[in-house]
C-alpha positions as CSV (number, residue, x, y, z in Angstrom):
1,X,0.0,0.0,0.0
2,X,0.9,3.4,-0.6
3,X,2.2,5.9,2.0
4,X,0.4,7.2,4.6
5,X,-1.0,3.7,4.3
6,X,0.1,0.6,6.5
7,X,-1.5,-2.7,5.0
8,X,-1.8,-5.1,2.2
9,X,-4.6,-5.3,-0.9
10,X,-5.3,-7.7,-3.3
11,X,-6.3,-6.4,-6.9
12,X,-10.1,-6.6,-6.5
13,X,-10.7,-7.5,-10.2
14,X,-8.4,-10.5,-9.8
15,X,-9.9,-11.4,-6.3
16,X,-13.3,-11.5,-8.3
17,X,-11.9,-14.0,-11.1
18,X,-10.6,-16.2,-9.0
19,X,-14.5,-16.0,-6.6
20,X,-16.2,-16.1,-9.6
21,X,-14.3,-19.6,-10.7
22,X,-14.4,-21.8,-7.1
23,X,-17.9,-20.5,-7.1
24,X,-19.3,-21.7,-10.2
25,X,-16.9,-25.0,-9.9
26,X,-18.3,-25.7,-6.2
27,X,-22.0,-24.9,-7.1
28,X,-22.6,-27.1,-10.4
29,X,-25.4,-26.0,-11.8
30,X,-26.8,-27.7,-14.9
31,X,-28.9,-24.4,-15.8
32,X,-25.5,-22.7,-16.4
33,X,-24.8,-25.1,-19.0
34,X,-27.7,-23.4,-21.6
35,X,-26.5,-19.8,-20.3
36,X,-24.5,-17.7,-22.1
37,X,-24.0,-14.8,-19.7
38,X,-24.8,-14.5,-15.5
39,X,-24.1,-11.6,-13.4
40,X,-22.7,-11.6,-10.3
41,X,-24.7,-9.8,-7.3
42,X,-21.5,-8.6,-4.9
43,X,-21.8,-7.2,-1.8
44,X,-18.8,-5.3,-0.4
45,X,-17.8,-2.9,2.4
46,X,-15.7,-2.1,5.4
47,X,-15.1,-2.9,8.8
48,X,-12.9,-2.4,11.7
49,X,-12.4,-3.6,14.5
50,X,-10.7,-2.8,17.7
51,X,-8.6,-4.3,20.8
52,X,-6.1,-6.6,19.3
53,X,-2.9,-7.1,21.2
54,X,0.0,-5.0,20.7
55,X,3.5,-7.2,20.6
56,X,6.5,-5.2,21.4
57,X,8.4,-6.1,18.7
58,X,11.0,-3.6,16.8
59,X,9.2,-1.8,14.2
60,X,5.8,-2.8,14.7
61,X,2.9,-0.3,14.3
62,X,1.7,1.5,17.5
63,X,-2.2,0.3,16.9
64,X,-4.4,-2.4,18.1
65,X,-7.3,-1.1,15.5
66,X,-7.5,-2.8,11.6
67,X,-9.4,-2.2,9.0
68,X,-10.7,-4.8,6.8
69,X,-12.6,-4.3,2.8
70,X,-14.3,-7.5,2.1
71,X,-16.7,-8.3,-0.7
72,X,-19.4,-11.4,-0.9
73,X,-21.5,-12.8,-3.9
74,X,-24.8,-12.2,-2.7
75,X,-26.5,-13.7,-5.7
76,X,-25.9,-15.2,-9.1
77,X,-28.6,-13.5,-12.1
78,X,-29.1,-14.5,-15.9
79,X,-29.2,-11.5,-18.0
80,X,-33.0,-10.9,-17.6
81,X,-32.3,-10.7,-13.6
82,X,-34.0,-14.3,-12.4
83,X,-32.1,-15.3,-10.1
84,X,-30.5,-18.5,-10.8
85,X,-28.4,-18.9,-7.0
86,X,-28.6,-17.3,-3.7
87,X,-25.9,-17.4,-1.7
88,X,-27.0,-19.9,1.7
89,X,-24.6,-18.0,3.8
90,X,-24.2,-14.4,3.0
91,X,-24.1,-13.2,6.3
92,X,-21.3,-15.9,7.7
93,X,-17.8,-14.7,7.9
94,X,-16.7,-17.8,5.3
95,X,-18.4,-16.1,2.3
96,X,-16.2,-12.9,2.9
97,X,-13.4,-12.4,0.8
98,X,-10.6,-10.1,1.8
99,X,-9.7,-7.7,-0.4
100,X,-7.9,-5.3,1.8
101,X,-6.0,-5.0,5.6
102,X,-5.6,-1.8,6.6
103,X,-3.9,-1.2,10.5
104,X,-5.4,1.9,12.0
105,X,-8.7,3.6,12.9
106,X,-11.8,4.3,10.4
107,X,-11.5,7.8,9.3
108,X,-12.5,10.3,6.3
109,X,-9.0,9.9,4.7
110,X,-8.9,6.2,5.0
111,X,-12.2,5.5,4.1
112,X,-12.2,7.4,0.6
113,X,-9.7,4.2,-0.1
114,X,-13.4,2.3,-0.5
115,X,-14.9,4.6,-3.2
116,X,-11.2,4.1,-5.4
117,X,-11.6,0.1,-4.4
118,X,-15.2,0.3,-5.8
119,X,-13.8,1.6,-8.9
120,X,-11.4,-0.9,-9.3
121,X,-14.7,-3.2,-9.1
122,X,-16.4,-1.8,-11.6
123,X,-13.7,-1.7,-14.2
């Protein structure tokens, strides 16, 4: 990540790909067979959280707060919206995947990293 920044990102678009390709691989569908294109519902946002031990160690970063920017497939959609999947367990922790760590508090400055992530998304 870029300075001020402390933390590590993924390149969204890639995270997606690679989603997108266990997802339809674990989900088998035979509907998907007679389908030439699906859209992908996603879900995304930010969260920190707070209270995670500090260990004295040289160089480490004075905070016990991280951010995380996550994104979920809420849904799967044929071209004329029906929706073809729903995703069992959108609200479980296991459907999240990471797209960025950031150490430090939610703030204006930090969080206008989400609307440049959400470009990336929709490029």
């Amino acid at each position: 990540m870029e300075e001020p920044y402390v933390g590590i990102k993924f390149d969204y678009a890639e995270a997606l790909k690679i989603s997108a390709k266990q997802l339809f691989r674990s989900i088998n569908l035979p509907i998907l067979n007679n389908i030439n294109e699906v859209h992908l519902n996603i879900h995304d946002g930010l969260d920190g959280s707070g209270g995670h031990s500090i260990f004295n160690q040289k160089g480490s970063q004075e905070t016990n707060n991280i951010i995380m920017y996550m994104f979920r497939v809420e849904n799967i959609q044929t071209r004329d919206r029906q929706v073809i999947w729903t995703n069992p367990t959108h609200a479980s922790a296991s459907s999240c995947r990471p797209v960025m760590l950031l150490l430090g508090k939610e703030t204006r400055e930090n969080c206008t990293l989400v609307r440049d992530l959400q470009k990336e998304r929709q490029n």
